[in-house]
N, C-alpha and C positions, 0 to 999 in steps of 0.2 A: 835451887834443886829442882830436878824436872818432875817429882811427887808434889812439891809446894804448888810449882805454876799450875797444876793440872787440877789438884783440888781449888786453887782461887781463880781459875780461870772456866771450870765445867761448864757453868750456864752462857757464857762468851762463846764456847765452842761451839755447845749443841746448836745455840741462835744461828752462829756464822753457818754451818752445816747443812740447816735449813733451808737458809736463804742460799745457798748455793745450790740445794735441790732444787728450789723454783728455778734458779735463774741458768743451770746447766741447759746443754744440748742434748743430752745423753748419759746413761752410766758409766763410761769409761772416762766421759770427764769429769763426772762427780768422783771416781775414783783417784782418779789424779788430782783433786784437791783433796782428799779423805787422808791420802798418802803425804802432802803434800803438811796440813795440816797437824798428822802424826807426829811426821820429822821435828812440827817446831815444838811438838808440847814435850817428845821423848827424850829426843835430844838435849845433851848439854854442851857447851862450847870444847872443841878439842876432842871428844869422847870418838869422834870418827863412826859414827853410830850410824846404820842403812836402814829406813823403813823400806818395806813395797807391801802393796794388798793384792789378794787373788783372789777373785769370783772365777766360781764355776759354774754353771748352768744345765741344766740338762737339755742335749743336744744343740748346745754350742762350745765354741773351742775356749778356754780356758782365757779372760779378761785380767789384764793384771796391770800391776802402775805403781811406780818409786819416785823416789825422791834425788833421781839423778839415773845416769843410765846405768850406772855398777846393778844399783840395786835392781833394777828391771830385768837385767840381766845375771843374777842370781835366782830372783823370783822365777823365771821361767825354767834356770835349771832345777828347780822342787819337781814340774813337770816332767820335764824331758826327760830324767833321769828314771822316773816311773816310780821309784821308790826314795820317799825323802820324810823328814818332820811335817814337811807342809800338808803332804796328801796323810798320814799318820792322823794331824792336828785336825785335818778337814775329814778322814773318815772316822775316826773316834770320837770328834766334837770334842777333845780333850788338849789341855795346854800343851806343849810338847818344849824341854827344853834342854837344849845340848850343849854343857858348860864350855866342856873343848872338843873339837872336833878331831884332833890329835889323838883322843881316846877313845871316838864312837866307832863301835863297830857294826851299828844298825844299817848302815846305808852307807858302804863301803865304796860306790858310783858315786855318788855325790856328795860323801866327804873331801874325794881326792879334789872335785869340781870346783865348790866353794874353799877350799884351802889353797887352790890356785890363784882364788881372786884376792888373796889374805884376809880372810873372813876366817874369827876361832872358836866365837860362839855363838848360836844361834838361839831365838825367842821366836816361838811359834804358838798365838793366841786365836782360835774360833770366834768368829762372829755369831750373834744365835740369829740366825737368820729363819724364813719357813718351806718348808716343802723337802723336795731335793735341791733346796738352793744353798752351796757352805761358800763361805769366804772366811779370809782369816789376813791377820795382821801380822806380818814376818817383819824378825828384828836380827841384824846381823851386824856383830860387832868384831873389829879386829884382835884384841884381846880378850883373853881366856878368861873365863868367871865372870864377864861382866855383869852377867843380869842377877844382882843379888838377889836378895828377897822384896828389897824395896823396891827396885826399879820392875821385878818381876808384877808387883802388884800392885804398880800404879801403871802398867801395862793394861794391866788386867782390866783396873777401874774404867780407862781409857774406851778399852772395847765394848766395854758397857753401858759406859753411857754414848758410845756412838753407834752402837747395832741398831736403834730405832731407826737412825739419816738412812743407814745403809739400806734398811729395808725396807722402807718407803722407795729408796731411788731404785730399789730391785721391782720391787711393782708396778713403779710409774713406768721404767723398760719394757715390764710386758705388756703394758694397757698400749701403750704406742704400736709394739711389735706389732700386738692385734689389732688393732687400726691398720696400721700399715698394711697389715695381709687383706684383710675385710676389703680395704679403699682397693689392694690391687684386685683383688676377687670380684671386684663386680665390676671395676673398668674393664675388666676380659668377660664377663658376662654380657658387658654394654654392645662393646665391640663384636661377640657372637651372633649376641640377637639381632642388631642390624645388619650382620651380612646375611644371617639365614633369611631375611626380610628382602633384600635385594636379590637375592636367586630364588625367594615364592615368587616375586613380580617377571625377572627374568623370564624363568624357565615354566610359571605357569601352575606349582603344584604346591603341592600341603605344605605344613610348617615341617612334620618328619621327613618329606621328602627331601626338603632343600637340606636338613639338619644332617641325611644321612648321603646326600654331597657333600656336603663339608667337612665331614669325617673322613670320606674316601678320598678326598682330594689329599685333604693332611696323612693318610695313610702314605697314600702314593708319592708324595712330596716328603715325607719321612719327617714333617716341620710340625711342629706346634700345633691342633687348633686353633688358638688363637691368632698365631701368625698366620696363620691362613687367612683366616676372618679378618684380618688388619689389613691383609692386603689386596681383599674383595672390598672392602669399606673405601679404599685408598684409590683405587682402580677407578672407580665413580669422582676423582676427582677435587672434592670436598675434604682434601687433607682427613689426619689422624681422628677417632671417634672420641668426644670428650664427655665423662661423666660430672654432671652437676651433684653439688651437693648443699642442703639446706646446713647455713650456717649456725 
């Protein structure tokens, strides 16, 4: 029974979970083992049962990941359709869940969508995540009534004890992000300062003088400053400009 494996298998998870936070690339592929992981603990043999998870972010496009492509491609119609359980489940923070689809009439675009794909009930469970950050756990089953009480609440168990992975691999995403931007923010810093340094020696004058050619260049060029400055750096010869960084 997929309530049995979940309770003698919890501390098995959350470890595997962990250790795949360290050893990912990224959130999207920690999501695609989160989903992948679901499948094996919610599913039962034959039940024909679809996980996918969906992060949302603020000011990025919506991260999402199943357990084959059906489900990836219903996860996405939650989206695209604009109104569905999924965006419901993620803007109430509340379980959302639709016995048969054959009778909902909340989300009449996206009941037709998923009943195309023969999908008849759906399980839509919140992650407790922080900030404006929601994700959630989508369950879609071919036949009607599937998600009793039982299977509804060891769903539930499920997101619970795996909202911690989640939200660590959401934090360690923006620690990177920010990195990532910082590291590009001061290679175009790098690369500025030493062209404004090559047109003081050029042309003779202050540091604002040269800073406010390089502006007008890039006006006039309709390009980047920084592209500018890469290709006054580039121009001397000495290839691309590199920033070091203490390890």
């Amino acid at each position: 029974m997929a309530g049995e494996s979940t309770a003698d298998t919890a501390p098995s998870i959350t470890d595997h979970l962990h250790e795949e936070l360290l050893n990912s690339s990224g959130v999207e592929e920690f999501l695609a083992e989160l989903a992948r992981v679901s499948a094996r603990t919610l599913c039962e043999p034959g039940d024909g049962l679809l996980c996918g998870i969906t992060l949302l972010r603020q000011r990025k496009a919506a991260t999402m990941a199943g357990n084959g492509d059906t489900a990836h491609v219903i996860s996405r119609i939650e989206y695209e359709t604009g109104n569905s359980p999924g965006i419901t489940a993620a803007e109430d923070q509340e379980t959302v869940h639709v016995p048969d689809l054959e009778l909902e009439d909340r989300w009449p675009e996206y009941a037709e969508a998923v009943l195309g794909h023969g999908i008849r009930s759906v399980l839509v469970i919140p992650f407790r995540l922080e900030g404006e950050t929601k994700a959630s756990l989508l369950l879609y089953s071919p036949r009607a009534g599937h998600f009793e009480r039982r299977i509804l609440e060891t769903a539930q168990e499920f997101v619970r004890q795996t909202s911690l992975a989640l939200r660590l691999a959401v934090r360690f995403a923006h620690y990177s992000e920010t990195a990532a931007h910082l590291r590009a923010t001061l290679e175009s810093r790098t690369v500025i300062d030493m062209a404004v340094g090559i047109i003081m020696a050029q042309n003779r004058c202050s540091q604002q003088e040269a800073f406010s050619l390089l502006k007008a260049a890039s006006s006039t060029r309709n390009s980047k400053l920084h592209t500018v400055a890469a290709a006054v750096v580039n121009a001397l010869g000495h290839g691309p400009a590199e920033t070091h960084y203490e390890e």
